[in-house]
Backbone as JSON, one array per atom type, in Angstrom:
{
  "sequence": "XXXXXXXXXXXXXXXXXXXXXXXXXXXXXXXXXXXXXXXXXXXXXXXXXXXXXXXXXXXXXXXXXXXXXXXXXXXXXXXXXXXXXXXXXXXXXXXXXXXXXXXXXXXXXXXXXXXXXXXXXXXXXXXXXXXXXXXXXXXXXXXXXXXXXXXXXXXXXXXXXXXXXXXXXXXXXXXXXXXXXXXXXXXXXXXXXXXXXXXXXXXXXXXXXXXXX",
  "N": [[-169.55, 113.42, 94.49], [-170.82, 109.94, 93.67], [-173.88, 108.33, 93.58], [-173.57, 105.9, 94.93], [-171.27, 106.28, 96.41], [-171.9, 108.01, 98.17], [-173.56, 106.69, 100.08], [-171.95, 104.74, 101.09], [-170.25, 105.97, 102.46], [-171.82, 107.55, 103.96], [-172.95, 105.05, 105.69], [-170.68, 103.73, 106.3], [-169.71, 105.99, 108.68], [-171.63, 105.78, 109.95], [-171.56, 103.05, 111.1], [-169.26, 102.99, 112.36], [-170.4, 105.05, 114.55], [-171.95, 103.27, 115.95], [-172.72, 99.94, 115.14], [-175.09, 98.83, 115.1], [-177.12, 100.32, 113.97], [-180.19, 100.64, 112.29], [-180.1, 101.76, 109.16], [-181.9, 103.86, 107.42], [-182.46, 104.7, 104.25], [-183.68, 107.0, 102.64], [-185.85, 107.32, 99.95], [-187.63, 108.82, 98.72], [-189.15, 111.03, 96.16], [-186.79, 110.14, 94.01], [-186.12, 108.33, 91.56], [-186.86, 104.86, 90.53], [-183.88, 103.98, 89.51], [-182.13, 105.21, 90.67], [-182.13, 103.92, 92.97], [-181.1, 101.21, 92.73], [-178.71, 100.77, 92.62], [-177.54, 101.18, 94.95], [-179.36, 98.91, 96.75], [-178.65, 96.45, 94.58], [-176.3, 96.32, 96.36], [-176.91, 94.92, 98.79], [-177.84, 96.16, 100.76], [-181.15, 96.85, 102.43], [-183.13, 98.31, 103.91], [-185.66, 100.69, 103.07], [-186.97, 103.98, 102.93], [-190.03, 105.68, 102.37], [-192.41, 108.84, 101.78], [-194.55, 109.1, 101.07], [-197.4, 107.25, 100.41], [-198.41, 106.95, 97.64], [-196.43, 107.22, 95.98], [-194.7, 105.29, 96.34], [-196.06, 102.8, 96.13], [-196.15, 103.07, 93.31], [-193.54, 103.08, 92.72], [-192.36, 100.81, 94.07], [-194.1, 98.58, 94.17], [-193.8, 96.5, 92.28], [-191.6, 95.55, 91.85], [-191.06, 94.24, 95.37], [-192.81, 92.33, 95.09], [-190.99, 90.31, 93.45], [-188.89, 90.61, 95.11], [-188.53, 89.95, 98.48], [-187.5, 90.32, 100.8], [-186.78, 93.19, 100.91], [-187.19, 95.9, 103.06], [-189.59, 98.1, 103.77], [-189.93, 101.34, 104.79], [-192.65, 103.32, 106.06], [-192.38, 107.18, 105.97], [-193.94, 109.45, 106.05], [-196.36, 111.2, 107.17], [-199.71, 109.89, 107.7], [-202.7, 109.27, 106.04], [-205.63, 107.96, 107.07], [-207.28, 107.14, 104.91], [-205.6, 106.25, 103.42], [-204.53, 103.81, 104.42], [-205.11, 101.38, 103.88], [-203.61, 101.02, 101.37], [-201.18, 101.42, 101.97], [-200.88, 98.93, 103.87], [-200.55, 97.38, 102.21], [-198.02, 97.33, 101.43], [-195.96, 98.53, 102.99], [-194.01, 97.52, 105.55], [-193.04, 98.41, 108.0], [-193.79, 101.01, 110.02], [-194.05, 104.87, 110.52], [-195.03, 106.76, 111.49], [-197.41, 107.17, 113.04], [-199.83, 107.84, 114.81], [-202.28, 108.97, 116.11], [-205.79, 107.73, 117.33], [-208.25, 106.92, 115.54], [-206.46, 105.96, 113.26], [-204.71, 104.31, 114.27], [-207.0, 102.02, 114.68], [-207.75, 101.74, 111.89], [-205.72, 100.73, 111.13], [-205.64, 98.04, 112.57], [-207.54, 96.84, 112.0], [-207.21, 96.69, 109.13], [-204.56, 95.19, 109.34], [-205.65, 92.56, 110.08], [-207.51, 91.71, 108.15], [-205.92, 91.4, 106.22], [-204.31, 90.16, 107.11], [-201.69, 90.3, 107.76], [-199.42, 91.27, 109.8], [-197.71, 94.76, 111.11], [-194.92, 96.84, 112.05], [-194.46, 99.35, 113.69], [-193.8, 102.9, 114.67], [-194.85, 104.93, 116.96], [-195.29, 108.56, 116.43], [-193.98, 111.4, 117.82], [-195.09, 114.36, 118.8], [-192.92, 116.31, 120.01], [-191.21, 118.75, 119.71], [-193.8, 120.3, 120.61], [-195.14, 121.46, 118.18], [-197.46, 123.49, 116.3], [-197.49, 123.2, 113.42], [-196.07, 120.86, 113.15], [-196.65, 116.92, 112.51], [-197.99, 113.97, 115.16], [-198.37, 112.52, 118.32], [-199.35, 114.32, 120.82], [-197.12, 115.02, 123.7], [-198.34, 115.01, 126.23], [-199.94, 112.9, 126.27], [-198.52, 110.33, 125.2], [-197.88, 108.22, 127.09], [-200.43, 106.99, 126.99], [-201.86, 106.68, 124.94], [-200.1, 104.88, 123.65], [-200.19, 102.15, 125.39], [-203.01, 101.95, 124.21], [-202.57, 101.0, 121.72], [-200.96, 98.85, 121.87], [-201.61, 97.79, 123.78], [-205.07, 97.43, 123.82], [-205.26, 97.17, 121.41], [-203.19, 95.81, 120.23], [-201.54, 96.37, 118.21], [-198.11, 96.14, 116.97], [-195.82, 98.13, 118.4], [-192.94, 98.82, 117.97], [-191.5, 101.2, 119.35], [-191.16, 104.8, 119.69], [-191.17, 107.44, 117.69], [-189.57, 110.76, 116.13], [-189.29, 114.26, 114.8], [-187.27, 116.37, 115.51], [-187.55, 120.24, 116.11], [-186.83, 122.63, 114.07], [-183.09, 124.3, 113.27], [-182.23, 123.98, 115.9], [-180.66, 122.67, 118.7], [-181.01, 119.34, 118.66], [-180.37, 117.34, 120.04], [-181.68, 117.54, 122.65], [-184.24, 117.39, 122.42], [-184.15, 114.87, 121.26], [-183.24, 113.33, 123.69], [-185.29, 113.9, 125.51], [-187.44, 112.46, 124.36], [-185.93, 109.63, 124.12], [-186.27, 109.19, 126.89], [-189.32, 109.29, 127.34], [-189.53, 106.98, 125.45], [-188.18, 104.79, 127.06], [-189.53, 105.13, 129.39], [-192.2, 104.03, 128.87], [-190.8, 100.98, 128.32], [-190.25, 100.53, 125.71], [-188.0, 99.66, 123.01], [-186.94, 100.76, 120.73], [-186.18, 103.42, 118.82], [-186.41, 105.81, 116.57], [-184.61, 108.27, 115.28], [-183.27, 111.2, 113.94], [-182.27, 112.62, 111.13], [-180.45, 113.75, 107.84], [-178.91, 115.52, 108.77], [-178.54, 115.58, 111.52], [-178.1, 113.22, 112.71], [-176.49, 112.21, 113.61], [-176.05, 113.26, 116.54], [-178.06, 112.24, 117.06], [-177.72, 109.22, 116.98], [-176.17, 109.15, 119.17], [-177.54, 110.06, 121.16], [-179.01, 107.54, 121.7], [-180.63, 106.39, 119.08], [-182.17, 103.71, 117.21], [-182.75, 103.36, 114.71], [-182.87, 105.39, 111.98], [-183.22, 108.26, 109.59], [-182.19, 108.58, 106.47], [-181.72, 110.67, 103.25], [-181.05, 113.15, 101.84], [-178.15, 113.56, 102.51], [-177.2, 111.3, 100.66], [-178.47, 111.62, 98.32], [-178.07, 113.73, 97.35], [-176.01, 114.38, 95.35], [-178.0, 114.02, 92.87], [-179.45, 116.11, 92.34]],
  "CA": [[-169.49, 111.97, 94.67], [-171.97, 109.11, 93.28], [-174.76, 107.93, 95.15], [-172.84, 105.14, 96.0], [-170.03, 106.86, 97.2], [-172.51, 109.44, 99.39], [-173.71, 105.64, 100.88], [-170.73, 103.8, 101.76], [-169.44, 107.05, 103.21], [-172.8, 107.41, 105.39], [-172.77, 103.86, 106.47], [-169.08, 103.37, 107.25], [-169.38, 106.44, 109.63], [-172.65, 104.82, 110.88], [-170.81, 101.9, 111.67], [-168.39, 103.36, 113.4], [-170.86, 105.28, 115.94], [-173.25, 102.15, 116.42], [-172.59, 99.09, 113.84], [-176.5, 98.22, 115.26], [-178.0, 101.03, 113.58], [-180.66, 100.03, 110.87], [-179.9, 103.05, 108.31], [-183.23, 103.28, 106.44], [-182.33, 105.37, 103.01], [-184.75, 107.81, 102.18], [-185.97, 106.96, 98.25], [-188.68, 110.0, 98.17], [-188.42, 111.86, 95.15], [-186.17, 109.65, 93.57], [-186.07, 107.28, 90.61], [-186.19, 103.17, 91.27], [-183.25, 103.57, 88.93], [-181.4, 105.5, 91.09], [-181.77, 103.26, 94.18], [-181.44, 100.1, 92.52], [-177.28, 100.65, 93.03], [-177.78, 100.6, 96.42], [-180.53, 97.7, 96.55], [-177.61, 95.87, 94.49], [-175.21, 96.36, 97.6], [-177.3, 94.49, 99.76], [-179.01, 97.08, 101.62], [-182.65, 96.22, 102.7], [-184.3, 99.01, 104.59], [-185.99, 102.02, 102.51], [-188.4, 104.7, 103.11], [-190.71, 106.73, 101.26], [-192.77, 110.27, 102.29], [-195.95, 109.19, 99.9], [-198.13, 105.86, 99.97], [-199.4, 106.18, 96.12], [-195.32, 107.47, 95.45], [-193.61, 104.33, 96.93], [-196.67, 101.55, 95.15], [-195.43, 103.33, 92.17], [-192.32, 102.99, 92.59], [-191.81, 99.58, 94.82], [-195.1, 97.36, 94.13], [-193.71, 95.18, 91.09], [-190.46, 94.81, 92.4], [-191.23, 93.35, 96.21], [-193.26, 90.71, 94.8], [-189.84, 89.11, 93.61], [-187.68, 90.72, 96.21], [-189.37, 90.2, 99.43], [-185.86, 90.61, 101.35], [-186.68, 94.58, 100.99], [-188.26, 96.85, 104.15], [-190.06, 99.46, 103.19], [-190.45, 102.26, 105.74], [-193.5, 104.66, 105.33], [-192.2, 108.06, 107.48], [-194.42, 110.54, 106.2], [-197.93, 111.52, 107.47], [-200.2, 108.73, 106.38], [-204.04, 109.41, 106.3], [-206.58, 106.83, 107.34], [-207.78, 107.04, 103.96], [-204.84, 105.78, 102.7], [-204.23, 102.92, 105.66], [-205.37, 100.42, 103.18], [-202.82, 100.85, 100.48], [-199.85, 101.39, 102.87], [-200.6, 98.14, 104.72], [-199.95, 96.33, 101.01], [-196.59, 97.51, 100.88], [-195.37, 98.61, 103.99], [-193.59, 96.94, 106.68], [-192.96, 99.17, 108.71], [-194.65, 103.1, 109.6], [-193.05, 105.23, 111.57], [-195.91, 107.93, 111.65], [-198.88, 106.07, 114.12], [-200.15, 109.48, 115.36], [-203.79, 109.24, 116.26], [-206.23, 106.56, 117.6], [-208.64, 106.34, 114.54], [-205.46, 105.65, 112.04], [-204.55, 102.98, 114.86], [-208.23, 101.94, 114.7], [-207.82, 101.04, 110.8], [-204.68, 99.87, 110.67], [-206.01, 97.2, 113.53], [-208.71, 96.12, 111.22], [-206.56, 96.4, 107.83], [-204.14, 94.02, 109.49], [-206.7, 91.33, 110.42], [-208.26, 91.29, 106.92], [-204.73, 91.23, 105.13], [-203.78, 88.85, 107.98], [-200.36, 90.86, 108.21], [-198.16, 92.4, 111.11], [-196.71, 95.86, 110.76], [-193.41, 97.29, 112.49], [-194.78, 100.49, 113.91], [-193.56, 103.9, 115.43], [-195.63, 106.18, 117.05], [-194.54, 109.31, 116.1], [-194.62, 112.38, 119.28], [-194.67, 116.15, 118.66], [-191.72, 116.69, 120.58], [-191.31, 120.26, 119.95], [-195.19, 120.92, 120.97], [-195.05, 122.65, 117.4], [-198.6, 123.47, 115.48], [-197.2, 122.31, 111.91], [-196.21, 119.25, 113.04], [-197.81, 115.55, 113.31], [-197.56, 113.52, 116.08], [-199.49, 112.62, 119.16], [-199.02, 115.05, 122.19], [-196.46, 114.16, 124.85], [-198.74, 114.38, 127.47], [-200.97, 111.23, 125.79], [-198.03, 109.4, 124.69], [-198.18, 106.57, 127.25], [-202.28, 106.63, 127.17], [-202.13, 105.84, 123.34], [-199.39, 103.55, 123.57], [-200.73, 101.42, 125.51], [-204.45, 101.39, 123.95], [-202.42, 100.36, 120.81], [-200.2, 97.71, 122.2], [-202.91, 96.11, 124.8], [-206.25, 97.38, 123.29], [-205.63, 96.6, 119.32], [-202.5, 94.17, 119.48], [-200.5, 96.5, 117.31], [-196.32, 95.62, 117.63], [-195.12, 99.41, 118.51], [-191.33, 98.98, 118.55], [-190.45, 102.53, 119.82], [-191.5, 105.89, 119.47], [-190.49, 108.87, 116.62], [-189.86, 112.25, 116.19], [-188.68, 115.13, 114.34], [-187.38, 117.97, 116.34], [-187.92, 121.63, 115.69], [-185.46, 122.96, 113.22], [-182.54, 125.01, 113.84], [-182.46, 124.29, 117.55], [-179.89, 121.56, 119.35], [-182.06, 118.6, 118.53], [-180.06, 116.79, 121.4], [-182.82, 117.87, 124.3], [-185.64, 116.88, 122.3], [-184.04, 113.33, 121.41], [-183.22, 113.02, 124.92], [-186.72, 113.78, 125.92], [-187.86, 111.05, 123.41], [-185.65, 108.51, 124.88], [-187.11, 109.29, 128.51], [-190.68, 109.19, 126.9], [-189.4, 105.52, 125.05], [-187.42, 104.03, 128.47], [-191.14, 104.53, 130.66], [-192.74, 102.63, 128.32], [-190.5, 99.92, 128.2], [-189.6, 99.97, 124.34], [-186.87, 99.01, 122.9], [-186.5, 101.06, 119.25], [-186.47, 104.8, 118.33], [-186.66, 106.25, 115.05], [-184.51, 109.54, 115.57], [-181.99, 111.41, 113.27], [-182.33, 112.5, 109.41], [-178.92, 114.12, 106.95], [-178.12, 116.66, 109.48], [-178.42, 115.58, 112.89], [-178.22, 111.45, 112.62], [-174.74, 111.67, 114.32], [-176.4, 113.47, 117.67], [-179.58, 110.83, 117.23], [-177.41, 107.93, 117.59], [-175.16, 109.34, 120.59], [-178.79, 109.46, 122.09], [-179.76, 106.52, 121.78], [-181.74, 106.22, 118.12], [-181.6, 102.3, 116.81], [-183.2, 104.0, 112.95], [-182.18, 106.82, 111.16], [-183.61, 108.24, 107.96], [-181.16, 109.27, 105.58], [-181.46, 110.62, 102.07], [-180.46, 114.04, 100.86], [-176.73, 113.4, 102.38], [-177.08, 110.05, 99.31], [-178.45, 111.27, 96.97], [-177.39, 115.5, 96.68], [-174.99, 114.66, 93.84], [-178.61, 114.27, 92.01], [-179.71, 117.48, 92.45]],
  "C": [[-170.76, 111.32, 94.11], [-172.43, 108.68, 93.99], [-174.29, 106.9, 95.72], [-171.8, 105.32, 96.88], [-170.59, 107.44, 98.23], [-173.18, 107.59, 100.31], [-173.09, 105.01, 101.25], [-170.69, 104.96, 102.84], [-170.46, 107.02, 104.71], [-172.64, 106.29, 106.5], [-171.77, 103.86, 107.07], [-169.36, 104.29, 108.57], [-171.04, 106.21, 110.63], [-172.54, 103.94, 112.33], [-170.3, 102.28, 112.57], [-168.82, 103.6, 114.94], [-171.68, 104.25, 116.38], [-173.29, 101.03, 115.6], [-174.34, 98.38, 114.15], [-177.5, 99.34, 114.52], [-178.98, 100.59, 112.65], [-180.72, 101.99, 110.31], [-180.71, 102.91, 107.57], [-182.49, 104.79, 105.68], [-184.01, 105.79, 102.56], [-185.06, 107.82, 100.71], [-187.21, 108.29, 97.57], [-188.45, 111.03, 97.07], [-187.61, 111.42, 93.62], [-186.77, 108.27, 92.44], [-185.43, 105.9, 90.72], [-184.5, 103.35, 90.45], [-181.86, 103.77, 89.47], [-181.16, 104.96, 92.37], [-181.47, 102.1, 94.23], [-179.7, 99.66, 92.91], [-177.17, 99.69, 94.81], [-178.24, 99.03, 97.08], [-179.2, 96.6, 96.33], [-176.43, 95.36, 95.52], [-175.78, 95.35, 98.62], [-178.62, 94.9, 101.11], [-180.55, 96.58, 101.5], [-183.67, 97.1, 102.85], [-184.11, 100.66, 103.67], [-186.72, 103.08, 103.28], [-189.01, 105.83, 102.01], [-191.89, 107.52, 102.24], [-194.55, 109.69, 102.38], [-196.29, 107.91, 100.02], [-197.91, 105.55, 98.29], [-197.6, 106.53, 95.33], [-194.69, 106.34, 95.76], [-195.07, 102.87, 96.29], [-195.76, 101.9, 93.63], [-193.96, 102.78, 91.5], [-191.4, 101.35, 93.12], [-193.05, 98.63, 94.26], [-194.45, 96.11, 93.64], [-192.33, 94.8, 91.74], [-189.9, 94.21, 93.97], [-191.94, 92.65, 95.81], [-191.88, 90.14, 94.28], [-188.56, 89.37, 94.66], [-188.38, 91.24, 97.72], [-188.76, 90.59, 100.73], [-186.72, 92.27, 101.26], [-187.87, 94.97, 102.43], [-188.74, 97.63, 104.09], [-190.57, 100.6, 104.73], [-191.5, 103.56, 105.66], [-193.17, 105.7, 107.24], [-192.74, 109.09, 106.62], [-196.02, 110.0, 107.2], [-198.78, 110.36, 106.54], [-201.83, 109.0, 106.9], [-204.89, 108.13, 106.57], [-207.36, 106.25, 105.89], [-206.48, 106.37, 102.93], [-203.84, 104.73, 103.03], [-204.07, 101.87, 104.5], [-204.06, 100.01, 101.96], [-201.47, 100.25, 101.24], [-199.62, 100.06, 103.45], [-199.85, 97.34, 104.05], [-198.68, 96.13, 101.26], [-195.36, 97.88, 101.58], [-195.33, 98.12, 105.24], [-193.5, 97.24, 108.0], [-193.93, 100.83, 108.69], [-194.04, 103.63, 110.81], [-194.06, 106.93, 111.9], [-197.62, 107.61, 112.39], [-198.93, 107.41, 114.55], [-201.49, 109.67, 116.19], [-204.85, 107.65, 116.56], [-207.54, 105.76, 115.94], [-207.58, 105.78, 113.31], [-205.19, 104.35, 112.62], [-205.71, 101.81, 114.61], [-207.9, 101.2, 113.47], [-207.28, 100.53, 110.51], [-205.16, 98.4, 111.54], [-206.93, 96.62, 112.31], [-207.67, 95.71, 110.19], [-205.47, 95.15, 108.03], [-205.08, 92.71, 109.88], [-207.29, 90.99, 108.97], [-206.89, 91.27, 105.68], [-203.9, 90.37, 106.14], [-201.79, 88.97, 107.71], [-200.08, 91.87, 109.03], [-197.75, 93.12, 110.63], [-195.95, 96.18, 111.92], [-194.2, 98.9, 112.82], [-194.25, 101.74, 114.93], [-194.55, 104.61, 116.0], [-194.93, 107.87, 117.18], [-195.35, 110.29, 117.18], [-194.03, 113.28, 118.41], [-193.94, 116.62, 119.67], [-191.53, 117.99, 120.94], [-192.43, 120.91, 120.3], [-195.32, 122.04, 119.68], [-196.51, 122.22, 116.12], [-198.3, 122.66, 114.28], [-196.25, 121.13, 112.02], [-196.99, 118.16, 113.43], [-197.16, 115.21, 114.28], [-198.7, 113.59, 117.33], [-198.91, 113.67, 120.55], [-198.46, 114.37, 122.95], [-196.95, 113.95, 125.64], [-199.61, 112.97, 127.45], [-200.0, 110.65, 125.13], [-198.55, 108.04, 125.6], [-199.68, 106.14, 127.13], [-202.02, 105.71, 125.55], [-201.17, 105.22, 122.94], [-199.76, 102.33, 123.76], [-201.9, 101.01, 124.98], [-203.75, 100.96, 122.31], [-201.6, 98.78, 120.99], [-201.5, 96.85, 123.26], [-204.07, 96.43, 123.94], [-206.5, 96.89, 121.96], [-203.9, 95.52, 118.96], [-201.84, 94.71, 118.81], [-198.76, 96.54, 117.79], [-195.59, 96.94, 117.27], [-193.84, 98.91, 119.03], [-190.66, 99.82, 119.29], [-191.36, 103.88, 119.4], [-190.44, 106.76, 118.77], [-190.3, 110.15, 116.57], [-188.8, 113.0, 115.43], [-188.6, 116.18, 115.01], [-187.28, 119.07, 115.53], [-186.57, 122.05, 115.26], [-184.73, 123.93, 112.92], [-182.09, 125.65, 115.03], [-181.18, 122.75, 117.84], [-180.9, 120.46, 119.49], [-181.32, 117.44, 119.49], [-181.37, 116.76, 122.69], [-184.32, 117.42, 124.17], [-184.91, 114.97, 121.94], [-184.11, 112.74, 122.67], [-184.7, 112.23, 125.63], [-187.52, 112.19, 125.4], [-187.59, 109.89, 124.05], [-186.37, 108.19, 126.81], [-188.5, 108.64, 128.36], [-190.6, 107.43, 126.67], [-188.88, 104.42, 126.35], [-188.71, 104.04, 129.51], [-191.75, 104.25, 130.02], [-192.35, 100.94, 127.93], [-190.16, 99.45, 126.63], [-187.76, 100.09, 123.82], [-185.91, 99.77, 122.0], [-186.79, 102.19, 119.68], [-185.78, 105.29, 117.02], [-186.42, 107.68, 115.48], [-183.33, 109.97, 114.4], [-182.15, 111.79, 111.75], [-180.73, 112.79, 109.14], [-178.39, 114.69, 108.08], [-178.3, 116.83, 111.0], [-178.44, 113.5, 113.21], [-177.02, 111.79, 113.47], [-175.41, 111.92, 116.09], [-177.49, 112.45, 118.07], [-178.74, 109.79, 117.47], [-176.85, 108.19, 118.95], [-176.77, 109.14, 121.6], [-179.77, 108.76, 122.35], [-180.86, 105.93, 120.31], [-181.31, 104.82, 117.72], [-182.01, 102.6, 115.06], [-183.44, 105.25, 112.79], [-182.6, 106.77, 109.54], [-183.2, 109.06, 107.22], [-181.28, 109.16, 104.2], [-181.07, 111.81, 101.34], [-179.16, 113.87, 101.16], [-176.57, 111.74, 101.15], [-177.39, 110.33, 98.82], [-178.47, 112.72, 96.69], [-176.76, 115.57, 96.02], [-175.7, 114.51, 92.87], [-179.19, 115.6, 91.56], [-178.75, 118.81, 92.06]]
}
């Protein structure tokens, strides 16, 4: 199928389980040329892995299309706060209090709001980011009262090749005693169990665009 075909298909059965989902399309990897179909359709919300891969690729074309959301869900270094703030709307990888720390400043001196996740290590697993479950609500709150940043929800990738049901769950427990609203759960191959438990964004791109590959 064509990447538009592998995106209707996603969406429609989106729709079906949740027509509130925001379906952010994963563009990492990929050529503007090949997302521009999409883009065409209406669609709004992206994401990309890479800061200096998604200026590349998005800079010139949100200055005339400001309609677009850009989601940054990889790992984003403090050293690379500054770029990201340019261009991204959203982040879905808040992990640590010095990254909070710069982004707090970087918005005040670019006198723009970001859309932010804090992303939890769920599975308690070494090679992943994320802030420890037992300091989620500590560094929630010192980002929402102490620095003013607008955390929608909390993120996570569970440990892979396991019923990622028990860790979404968990997530939602973690997101419901803080009082938020959003969660950022679900990629190609488990988005269907992330919405049943509750995810409001889902980041989907090798089921759209595997007929490039």
């Amino acid at each position: 199928m064509s990447v538009l075909q592998n995106f209707f298909k996603i969406k429609k059965e989106v729709e079906i389980l949740n027509k509130n989902i925001n379906l952010i399309v994963v563009t990492k990897g990929q050529n503007f040329s090949n997302v521009k179909p999409i883009i065409d359709q209406g669609h709004i919300h992206f994401g990309e892995n890479r800061v200096q891969e998604a200026l590349i690729k998005w800079n010139e074309y949100i200055k005339i299309n400001n309609n677009i959301n850009l989601h940054l869900i990889g790992k984003l270094q403090s050293n690379k706060a500054k770029d990201a703030v340019k261009i991204f709307k959203f982040i879905h990888s808040l992990d640590n209090e010095k990254l909070a720390l710069t982004l707090s400043s970087l918005e005040l001196n670019n006198d723009k709001k970001i859309n932010y996740f804090i992303q939890v290590n769920i599975g308690e697993e070494k090679t992943k980011g994320g802030i420890d479950v037992a300091r989620v609500n500590e560094f929630a709150n010192y980002c929402s009262f102490d620095l003013k940043l607008n955390i929608l929800g909390l993120m996570c990738i569970p440990p892979i090749n396991v019923d990622s049901s028990e860790f979404f769950l968990r997530l939602k427990k973690l997101n419901n005693n803080l009082n938020l609203k959003n969660l950022s759960m679900g990629m190609s191959n488990d988005f269907r169990i992330a919405i049943q438990c509750g995810s409001s964004h889902i980041r989907i791109g090798s089921s759209i665009f595997n007929s490039l590959h």
